[in-house]
C-alpha positions as CSV (number, residue, x, y, z in Angstrom):
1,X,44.7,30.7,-41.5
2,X,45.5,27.8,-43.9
3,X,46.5,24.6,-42.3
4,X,49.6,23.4,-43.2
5,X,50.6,19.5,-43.8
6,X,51.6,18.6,-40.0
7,X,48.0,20.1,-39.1
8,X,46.5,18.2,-41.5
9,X,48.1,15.1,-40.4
10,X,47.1,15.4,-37.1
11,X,43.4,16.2,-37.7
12,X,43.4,13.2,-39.7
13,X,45.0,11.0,-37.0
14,X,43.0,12.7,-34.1
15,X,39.4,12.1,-35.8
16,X,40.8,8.7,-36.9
17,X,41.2,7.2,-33.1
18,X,38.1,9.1,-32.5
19,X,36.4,6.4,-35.6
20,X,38.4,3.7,-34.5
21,X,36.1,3.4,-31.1
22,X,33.1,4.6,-32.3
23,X,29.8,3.2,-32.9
24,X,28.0,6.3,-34.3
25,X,28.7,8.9,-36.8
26,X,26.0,11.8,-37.1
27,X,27.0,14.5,-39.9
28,X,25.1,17.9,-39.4
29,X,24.9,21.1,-41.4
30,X,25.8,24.7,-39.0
31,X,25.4,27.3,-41.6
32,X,24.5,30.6,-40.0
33,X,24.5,29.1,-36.4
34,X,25.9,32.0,-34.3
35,X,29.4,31.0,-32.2
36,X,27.8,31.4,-28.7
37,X,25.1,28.7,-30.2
38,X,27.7,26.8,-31.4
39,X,29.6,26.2,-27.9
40,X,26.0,25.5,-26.3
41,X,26.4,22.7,-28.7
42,X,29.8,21.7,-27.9
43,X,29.5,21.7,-23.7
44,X,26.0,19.6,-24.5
45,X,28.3,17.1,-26.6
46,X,31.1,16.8,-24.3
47,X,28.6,16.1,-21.0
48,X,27.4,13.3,-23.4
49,X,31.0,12.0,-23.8
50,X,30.3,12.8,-27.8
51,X,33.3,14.2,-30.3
52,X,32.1,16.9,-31.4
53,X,34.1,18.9,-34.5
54,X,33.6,21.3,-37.4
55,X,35.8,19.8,-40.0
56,X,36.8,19.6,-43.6
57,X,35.2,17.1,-45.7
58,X,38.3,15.9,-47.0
59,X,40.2,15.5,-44.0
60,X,36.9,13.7,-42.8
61,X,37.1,11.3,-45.5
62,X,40.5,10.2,-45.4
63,X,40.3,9.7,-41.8
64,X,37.2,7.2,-43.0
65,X,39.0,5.8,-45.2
66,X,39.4,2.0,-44.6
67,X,37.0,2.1,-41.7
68,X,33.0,1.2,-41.0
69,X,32.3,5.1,-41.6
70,X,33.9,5.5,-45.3
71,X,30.1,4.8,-46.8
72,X,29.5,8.5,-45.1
73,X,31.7,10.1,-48.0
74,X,29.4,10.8,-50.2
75,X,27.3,12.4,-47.7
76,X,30.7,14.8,-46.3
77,X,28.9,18.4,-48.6
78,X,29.1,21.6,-47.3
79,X,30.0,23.3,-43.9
80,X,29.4,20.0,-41.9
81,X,29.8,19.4,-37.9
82,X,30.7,16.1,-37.4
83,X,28.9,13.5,-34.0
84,X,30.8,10.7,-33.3
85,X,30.5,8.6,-30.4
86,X,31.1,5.2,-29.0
87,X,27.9,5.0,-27.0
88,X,25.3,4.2,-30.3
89,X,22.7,6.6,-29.6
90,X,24.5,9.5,-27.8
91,X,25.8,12.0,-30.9
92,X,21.9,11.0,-32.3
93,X,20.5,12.6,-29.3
94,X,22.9,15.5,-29.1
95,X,22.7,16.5,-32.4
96,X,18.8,16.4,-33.1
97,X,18.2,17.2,-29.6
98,X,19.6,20.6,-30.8
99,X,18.0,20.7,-33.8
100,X,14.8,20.8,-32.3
101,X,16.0,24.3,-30.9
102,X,17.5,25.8,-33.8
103,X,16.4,25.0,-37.1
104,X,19.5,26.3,-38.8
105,X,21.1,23.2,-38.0
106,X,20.3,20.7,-40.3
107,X,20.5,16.8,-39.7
108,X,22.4,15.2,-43.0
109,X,22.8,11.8,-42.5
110,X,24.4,9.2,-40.0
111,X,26.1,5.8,-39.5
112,X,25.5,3.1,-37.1
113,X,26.3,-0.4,-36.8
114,X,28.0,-0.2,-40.3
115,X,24.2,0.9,-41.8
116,X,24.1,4.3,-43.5
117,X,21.2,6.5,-42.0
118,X,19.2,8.9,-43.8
119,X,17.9,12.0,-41.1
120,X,14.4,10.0,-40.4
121,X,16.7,7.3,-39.7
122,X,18.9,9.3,-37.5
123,X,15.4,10.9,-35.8
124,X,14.5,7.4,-34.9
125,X,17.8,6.5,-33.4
126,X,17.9,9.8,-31.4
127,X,14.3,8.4,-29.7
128,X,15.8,5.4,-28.4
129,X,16.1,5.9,-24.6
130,X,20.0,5.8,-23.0
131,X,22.1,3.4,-21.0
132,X,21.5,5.9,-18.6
133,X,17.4,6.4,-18.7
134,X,17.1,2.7,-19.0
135,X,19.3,1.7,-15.7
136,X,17.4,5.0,-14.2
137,X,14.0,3.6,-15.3
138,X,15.2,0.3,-13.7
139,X,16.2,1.2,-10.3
140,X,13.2,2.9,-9.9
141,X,11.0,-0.5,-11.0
142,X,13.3,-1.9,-8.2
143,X,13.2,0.6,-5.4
144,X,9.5,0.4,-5.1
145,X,8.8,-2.8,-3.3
146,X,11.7,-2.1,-1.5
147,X,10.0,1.2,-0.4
148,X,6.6,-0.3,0.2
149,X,8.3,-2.8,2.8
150,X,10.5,0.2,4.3
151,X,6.9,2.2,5.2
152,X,5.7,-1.3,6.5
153,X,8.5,-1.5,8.4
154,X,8.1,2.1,9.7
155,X,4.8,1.7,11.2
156,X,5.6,-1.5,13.0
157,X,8.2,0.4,14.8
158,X,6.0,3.8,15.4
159,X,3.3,1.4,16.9
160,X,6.4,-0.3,19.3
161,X,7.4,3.1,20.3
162,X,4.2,4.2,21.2
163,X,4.1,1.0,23.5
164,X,0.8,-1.0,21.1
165,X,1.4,-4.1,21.7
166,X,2.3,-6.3,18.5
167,X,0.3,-8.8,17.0
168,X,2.3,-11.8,18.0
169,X,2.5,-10.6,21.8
170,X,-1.4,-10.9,21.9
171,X,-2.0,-13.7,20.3
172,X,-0.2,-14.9,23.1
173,X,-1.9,-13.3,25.7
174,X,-4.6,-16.1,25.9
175,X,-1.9,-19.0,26.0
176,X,-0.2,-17.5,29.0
177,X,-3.3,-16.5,30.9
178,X,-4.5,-19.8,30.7
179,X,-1.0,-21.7,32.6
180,X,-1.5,-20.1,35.6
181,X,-5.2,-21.6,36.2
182,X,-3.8,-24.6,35.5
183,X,-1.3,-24.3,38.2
184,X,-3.9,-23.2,40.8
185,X,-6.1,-26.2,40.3
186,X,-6.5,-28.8,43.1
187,X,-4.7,-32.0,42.0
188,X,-7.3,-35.1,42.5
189,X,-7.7,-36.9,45.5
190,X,-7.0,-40.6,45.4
191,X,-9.9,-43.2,45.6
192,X,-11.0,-44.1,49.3
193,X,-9.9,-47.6,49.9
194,X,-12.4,-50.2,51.8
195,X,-12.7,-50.3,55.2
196,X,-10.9,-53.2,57.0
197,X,-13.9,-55.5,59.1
198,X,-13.6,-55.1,62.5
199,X,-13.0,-57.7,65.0
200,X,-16.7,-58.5,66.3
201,X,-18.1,-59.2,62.6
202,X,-18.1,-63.0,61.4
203,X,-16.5,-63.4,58.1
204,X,-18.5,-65.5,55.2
205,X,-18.3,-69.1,55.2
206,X,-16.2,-70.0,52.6
C-alpha cells in the first residue's frame, strides 16, 4: 500500500532523530533475503541498540538532508536497509557480521565521523573490537592478580584450619623458648668481702 503524505512525514522525522544522535550510518543491499532472515537480522540489531530499517531512498535522503550523513545520497540505489547507530562501530558489526552468513546481503557503503566509507572501509570498522569486548577484555587483565592473591589467600587459611602452624608463629618459637632459661638461671653471687683481723693479731706499724 502506497504511503500517503502524513506517513511520509513521519518516516522522515522518525529516521531524522534517529541521524540526529548517531555516529554511524551503514547502507546495505537485501535483495532476495527471505523475511524470516530478515527478522534474524532485525532482533541481532535491536540487541546491539542499532536502528535498523528497510526504507525508501528518497525519504532517506531528505531525512539526511542538512545533516553529517547527506554525503551518503548518492550511495541511497536500490532496495537498501539502512544501520544507524550512535555507538561508532555497532551497525558495522551488525550488518557485516550478517553478511558473512548470507551473501545475498550486500555491504554498499557507510559513514562515520563525517568520512564516507566504501565496503573495505566499512569491513575494517566492523573489526574494531566494542565498548563492551574492550571493558570485558579489561576486567579480565584486572581480575587476575586479584585471583592469584585470592588462591594465596586460600591456602593460608586451609593450612590454619588444618592446625600447621604459620610461618610467623615459628619464627617465634625460638625467641620464646629461650626467656624461660633466662628466667631459671641463678642470679650471681656477690663478691666475698675480707675477713676482719681478729683480736690476737698485731696490726702493721704504720
Amino acid at each position: 500500500m502506497p504511503l500517503n503524505v502524513q506517513d511520509k512525514k513521519a518516516i522522515v522525522a522518525d529516521v531524522g532523530a534517529q541521524l540526529a544522535g548517531a555516529q554511524t550510518v551503514v547502507l546495505a543491499e537485501y535483495r532476495g533475503i527471505p523475511v524470516e532472515e530478515l527478522t534474524k537480522l532485525r532482533a541481532s540489531a535491536r540487541d546491539q541498540g542499532v536502528y535498523l530499517r528497510v526504507l525508501k531512498n528518497t525519504l532517506a535522503r531528505r531525512a539526511a538532508q542538512g545533516t553529517q550523513f547527506e554525503p551518503l545520497a548518492d550511495s541511497m540505489v536500490g532496495p537498501l536497509i539502512y544501520g544507524i547507530s550512535a555507538d561508532p562501530i555497532a551497525s558495522a558489526k551488525v550488518l557485516q557480521g550478517f553478511a558473512k552468513t548470507q551473501e545475498l546481503l550486500v555491504i554498499k557503503a557507510g559513514l562515520y565521523n563525517g568520512k564516507l566509507l566504501d565496503v573495505a572501509g566499512v569491513k575494517a570498522l566492523a573489526t574494531i573490537p566494542s565498548r563492551d569486548e574492550l571493558l570485558s577484555t579489561l576486567l579480565g587483565v584486572m581480575k587476575a592478580p586479584v585471583s592469584a592473591m585470592a588462591r594465596v589467600l586460600g591456602a593460608v587459611a586451609a593450612q590454619k584450619a588444618a592446625g600447621a602452624p604459620a610461618p610467623v608463629a615459628e619464627a617465634a618459637a625460638p625467641l620464646e623458648a629461650a626467656a624461660p632459661a633466662a628466667e631459671a638461671a641463678p642470679a650471681a653471687e656477690p663478691a666475698a668481702e675480707p675477713a676482719a683481723p681478729e683480736a690476737n693479731e698485731t696490726p702493721a706499724a704504720e
